[in-house]
N, C-alpha and C positions, 0 to 999 in steps of 0.2 A: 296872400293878403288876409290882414283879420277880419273876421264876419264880427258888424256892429252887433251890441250886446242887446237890441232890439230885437234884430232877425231871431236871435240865440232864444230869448225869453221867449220869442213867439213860437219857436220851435218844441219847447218843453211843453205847450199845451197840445200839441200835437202829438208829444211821445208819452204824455202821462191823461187819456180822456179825463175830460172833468175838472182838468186845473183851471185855475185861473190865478194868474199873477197877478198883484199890486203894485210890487217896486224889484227893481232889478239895476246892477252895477257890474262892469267889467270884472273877474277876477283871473290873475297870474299868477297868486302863491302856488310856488311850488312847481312851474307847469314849466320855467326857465324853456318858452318859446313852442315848445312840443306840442299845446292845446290850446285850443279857443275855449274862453272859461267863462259861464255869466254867472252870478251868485245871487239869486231870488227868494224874493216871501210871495207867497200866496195867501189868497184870501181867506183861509180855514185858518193862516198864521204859521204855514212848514215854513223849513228855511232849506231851499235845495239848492243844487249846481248843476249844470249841463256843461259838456264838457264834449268840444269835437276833436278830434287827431287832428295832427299838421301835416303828417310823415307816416308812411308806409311802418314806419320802427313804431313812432307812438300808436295807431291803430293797434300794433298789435301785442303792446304793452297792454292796454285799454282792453282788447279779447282777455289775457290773461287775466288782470286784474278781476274782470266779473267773474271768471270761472271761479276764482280764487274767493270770492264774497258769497258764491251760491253756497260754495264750500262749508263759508262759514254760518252756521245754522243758529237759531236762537239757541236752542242748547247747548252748544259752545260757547257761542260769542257771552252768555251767560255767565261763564267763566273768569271772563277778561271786567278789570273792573275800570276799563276804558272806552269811549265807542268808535265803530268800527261801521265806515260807510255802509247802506243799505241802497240795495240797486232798486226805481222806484219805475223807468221804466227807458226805452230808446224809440228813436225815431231815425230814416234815413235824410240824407244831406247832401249832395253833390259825391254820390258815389262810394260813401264811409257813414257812417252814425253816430251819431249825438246820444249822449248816454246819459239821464238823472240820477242822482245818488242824492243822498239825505247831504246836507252841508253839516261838517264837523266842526263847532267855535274852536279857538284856541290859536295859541303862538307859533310859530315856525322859530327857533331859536338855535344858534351853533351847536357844536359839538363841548365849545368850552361854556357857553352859555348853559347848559344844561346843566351842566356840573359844575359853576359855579358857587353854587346854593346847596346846603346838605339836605335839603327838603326834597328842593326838585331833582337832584342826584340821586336820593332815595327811591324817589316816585321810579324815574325810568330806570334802576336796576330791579325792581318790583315788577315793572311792568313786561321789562323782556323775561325775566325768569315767568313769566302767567302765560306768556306766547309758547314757550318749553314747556310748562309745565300741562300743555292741553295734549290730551289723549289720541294716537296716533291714528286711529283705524279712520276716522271720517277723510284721513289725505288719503289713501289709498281707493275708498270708496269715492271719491271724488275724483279720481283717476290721475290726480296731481304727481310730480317727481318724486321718489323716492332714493334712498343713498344711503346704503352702507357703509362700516367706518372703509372698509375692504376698498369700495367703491368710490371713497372720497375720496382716500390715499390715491388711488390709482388716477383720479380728477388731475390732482393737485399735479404730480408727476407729466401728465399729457401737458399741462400751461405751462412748468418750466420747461419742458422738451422745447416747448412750441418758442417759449422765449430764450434760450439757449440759439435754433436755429436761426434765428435773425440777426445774431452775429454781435448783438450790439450789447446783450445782460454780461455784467462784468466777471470777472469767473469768480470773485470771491464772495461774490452773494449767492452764485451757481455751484459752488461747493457747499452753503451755509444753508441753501435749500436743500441742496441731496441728502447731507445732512439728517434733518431734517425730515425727510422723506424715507431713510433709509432706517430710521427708529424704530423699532415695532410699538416701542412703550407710548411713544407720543399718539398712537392712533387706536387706543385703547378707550373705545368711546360709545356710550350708548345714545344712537339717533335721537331725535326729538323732533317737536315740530319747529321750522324756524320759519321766522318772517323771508328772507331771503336776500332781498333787498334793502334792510335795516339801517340806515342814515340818520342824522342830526335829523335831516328834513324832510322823514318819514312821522317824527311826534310833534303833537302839537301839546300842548301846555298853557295851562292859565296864572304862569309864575311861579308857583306852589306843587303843581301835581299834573301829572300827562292826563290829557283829557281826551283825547282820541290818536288813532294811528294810522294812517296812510298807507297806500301804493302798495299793496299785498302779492302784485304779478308773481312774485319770487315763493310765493309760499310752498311747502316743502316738508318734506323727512328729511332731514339728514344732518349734517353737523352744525351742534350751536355755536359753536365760536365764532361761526360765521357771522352771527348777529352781535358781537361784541366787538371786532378788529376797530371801527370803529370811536369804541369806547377808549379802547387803551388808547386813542396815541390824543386821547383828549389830554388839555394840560389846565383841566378848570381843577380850584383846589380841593373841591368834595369828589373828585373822579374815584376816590377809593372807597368812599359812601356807595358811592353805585354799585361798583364789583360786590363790597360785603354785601349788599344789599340781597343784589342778584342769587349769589354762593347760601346767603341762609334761609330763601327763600325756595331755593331746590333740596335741602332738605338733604343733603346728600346725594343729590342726582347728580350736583357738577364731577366732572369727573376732575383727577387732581391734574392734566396736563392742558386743561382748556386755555388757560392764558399764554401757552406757548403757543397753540395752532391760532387760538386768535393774532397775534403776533404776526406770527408766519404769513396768515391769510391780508393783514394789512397789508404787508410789503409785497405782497405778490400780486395789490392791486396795480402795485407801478406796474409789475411785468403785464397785464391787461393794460393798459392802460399804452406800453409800449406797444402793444399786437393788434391793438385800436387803430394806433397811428400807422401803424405798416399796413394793415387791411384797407383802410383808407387812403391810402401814399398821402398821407399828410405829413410833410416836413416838418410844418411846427410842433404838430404831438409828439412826433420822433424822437426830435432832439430836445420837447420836452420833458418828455419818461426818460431819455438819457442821462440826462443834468440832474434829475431827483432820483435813478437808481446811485450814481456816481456821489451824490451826497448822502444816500444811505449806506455805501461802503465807509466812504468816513466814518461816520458814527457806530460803523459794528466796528472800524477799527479802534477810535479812540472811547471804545466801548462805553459810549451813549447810548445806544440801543443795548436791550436786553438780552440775551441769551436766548435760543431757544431750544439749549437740553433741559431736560427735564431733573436732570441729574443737577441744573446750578436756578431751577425754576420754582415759583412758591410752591407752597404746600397750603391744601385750599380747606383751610379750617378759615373759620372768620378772625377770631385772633391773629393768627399767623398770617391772612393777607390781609389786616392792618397795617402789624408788625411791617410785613415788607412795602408796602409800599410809603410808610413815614419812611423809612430808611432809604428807599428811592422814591428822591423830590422830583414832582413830576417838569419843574423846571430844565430838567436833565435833557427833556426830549430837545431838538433842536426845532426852532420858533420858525426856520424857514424850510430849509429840502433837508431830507432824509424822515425822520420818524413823524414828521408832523403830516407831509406831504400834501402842504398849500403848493400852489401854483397859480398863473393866471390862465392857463389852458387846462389843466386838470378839473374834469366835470365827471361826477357818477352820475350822476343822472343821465348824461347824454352817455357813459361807456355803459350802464344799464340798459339803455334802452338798443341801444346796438345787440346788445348779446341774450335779447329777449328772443325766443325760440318763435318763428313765425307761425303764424294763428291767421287762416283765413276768414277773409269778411266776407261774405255774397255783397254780391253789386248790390246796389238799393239806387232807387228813384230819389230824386231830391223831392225834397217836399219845401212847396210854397210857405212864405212864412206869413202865420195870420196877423192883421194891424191889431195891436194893442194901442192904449190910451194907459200908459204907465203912471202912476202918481209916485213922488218924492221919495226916498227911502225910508223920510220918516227918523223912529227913534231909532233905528239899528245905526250903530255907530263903525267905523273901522275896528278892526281887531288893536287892540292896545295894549298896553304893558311896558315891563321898564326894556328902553332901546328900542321901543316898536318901532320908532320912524324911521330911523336905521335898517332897521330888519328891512321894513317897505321896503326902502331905496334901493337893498342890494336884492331883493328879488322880485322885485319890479310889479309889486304890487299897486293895484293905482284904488285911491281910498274915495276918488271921485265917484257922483253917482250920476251911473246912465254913461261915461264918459267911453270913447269908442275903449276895444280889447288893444292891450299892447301889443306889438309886433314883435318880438325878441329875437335878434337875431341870434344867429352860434358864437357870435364874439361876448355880445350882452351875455347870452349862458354862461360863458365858462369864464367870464369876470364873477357872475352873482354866485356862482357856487365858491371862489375861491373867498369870497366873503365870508363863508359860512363856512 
C-alpha cells in the first residue's frame, strides 16, 4: 500500500535534523511502482525527494545507487556539466529506509524524444561521452564493478549460453551472436566509466539540453557501448547528432567497433529480457521476448537491422558516421518488434532492478511520523515542456499537490515503459 505523502514529508524531517518542510506533493516519475516518492521545498527554499523501496529488488537498487553517489565526489561530479543527485540524509520505515536526495528539475522524455531535436540530441551525446570521459581510479577506490574488454567478452558469451539453454533463442540470432562473440576485433576496446544502467529515462532535460541524470546503481568500469545500445535503435531524426556528437567529444577515445557491440548489447537485451521471464515462470514475458527475438530474426533477415562485422560496420571519424548514417534512414528500423523493441510487457526498469546484485539493509525501527501543518506548493509548478502531459500520463506522474502517492501496479509499469 502507498505511504500518504504526508507520512513521507514528515519522515525527511526526521532523516535530515533541522529540516523543516513547507510544501510537499506525491511524486512517480520514473519510480514505474518500485518507490514511494514525496517531492518537497523547505523552508531555507531546497527542493528534495524522499524516496522508500516497495520490493526487496528496489531496496537494493536504492543500496547500490547511494554507494554509487558517495562515489561520485565533488571533484568528479565537477566534471559533468549536468547535476547528479546528492544524498542529504535516511531515516528507517517499517523495516527498509527512506532515503533524501537533492530533487533534480527537468523532463523525463523517450528515446525518440531526445533525439528529436539537434540541440537536445547534441546535449545527450555530449553528456554520455562526460560519463566515459571521467577518470577511472575513483570506481575502483570506491570498490564498484570493474570489466575488462577480456571480461566483458566473456559476460556476453555466459548470457547467450544462458539463452541458448532455454531452448527458445532462435538459432539464427545464436549464430549472429557467436559470431559476434567469436571476433577478437570487435572486443578490442579501452574500459571507461559507464553509467550502467543508461535509459531515455535516466536523463532529464529542460527541452534544449540534459539538465541532470538519474539512477546510477549500475555505475561501473567497463564497456561503453553499453551506454549507447540504447541510442541506436532510437528512430528520432537527429539520432546521428548524438552519435557525432558523442564520437567527437572522446577525442579519439571511441574505439572504431563500438557501434557494433552497442548493437549487439541492444538485442541481447531481448535475450535478458527472455531469462527474466523463465526466472520468473512468467508466461507472458516468455512468449513475449519470443515474439520480439522472432521479429528480430526477420529484420537481420531482410536486413533491416545492421550488421555486426566490423568488417561491413562504420568507421568512427565524424564525417564518415555522418556519411553513414544519412545513407541509413533511421526509418529502416522496424516501428514495432525487432530493432526498436517496444512491447507492452518489456520494462528495463523492472529487468534492471531484477538483476541488481543484492545489497543488504540492517533491519531499522520505523520511525513515527511527526504532524506537519503543510502550506500549498505555492509557485513550484509541475515539470513542463513540449508533450509534458503526455509524458505524465505514461509515467504516472501525478501534478496534484498533497494528493496521495500512486499505487503502480506491474501491469501500469510495463504499459508506462512501453510508452517511452
Amino acid at each position: 500500500m502507498a505511504r500518504p505523502p504526508l507520512t513521507l514529508a514528515a519522515l525527511a524531517t526526521a532523516a535530515v535534523p533541522g529540516l523543516e518542510v513547507s510544501a510537499a506533493r506525491a511524486h512517480t516519475r520514473r519510480s514505474h511502482g518500485a518507490f514511494d516518492a514525496v517531492e518537497f521545498r523547505t523552508t531555507d527554499d531546497r527542493h528534495l525527494i524522499i524516496r522508500v523501496p516497495r520490493s526487496q529488488a528496489a531496496e537494493s537498487e536504492q543500496s547500490a545507487d547511494l554507494v554509487a553517489l558517495r562515489a561520485l565526489t565533488p571533484g568528479v561530479r565537477s566534471r559533468l556539466d549536468f547535476a547528479v543527485p546528492s544524498f542529504i540524509g535516511q531515516a528507517p520505515i517499517d523495516g527498509t529506509r527512506a532515503v533524501v536526495t537533492e530533487f533534480i528539475p527537468g523532463v523525463v522524455s523517450t528515446a525518440d524524444e531526445l533525439t528529436a531535436h539537434e540541440r537536445l540530441a547534441e546535449s545527450v551525446g555530449l553528456a554520455i561521452a562526460a560519463i566515459h570521459s571521467l577518470p577511472t581510479g575513483f570506481v575502483g577506490d570506491a570498490g564498484l564493478p570493474r570489466q575488462d574488454a577480456a571480461e566483458t567478452r566473456e559476460s556476453v558469451v555466459a548470457l547467450i549460453g544462458r539463452a541458448a539453454d532455454t531452448g527458445r533463442l532462435p538459432a539464427a540470432l545464436l549464430r549472429r551472436w557467436e559470431e559476434a562473440t567469436d571476433d577478437d576485433t570487435l572486443w578490442r576496446f579501452r574500459p571507461t566509466v559507464v553509467h550502467g544502467t543508461l535509459t531515455a529515462d535516466s536523463i532529464l532535460n529542460d527541452g534544449q539540453t540534459v539538465t541532470g541524470v538519474l539512477g546510477w546503481s549500475g555505475l561501473a568500469e567497463g564497456d561503453p557501448a553499453r551506454d549507447l545500445h540504447w541510442l541506436l535503435t532510437s528512430r528520432g531524426a537527429a539520432a546521428e547528432r548524438a552519435l557525432g556528437a558523442y564520437i567527437a567529444a572522446r577525442e579519439g577515445g571511441a574505439d572504431a567497433h563500438l557501434p557494433q557491440r552497442a548493437l549487439l548489447y541492444g538485442e541481447l537485451e531481448l535475450a535478458r529480457w527472455l531469462l527474466h521471464g523463465v526466472d520468473e515462470r512468467d508466461d507472458a514475458i516468455v512468449d513475449d521476448a519470443v515474439g520480439l527475438l522472432d521479429g528480430l530474426v526477420e529484420s537481420v533477415h531482410d536486413h533491416s537491422s545492421e550488421s555486426l562485422s566490423p568488417e561491413t560496420g562504420p568507421i568512427l571519424a565524424v564525417g564518415d558516421v555522418e556519411r553513414l548514417l544519412d545513407e541509413t534512414p533511421l526509418d529502416r528500423l522496424p516501428a514495432e518488434r525487432g530493432g526498436a523493441m517496444l512491447t507492452d510487457s518489456y520494462d528495463f526498469s523492472e529487468l534492471d532492478r531484477h538483476e541488481q546484485r543484492s545489497t543488504a539493509v540492517p533491519p531499522m525501527d520505523a520511525t513515527a511520523p511527526i504532524p506537519l501543518d503543510l502550506s500549498d506548493w505555492g509557485d513550484a509548478a509541475p515539470e513542463d515542456g513540449p508533450g509534458a502531459a503526455t509524458r505524465d500520463h505514461a509515467r504516472g506522474d501525478d501534478g496534484s499537490m498533497g494528493a496521495p502517492s500512486e499505487d503502480v501496479t506491474d501491469d501500469q509499469a510495463r504499459r508506462n515503459s512501453a510508452s517511452s
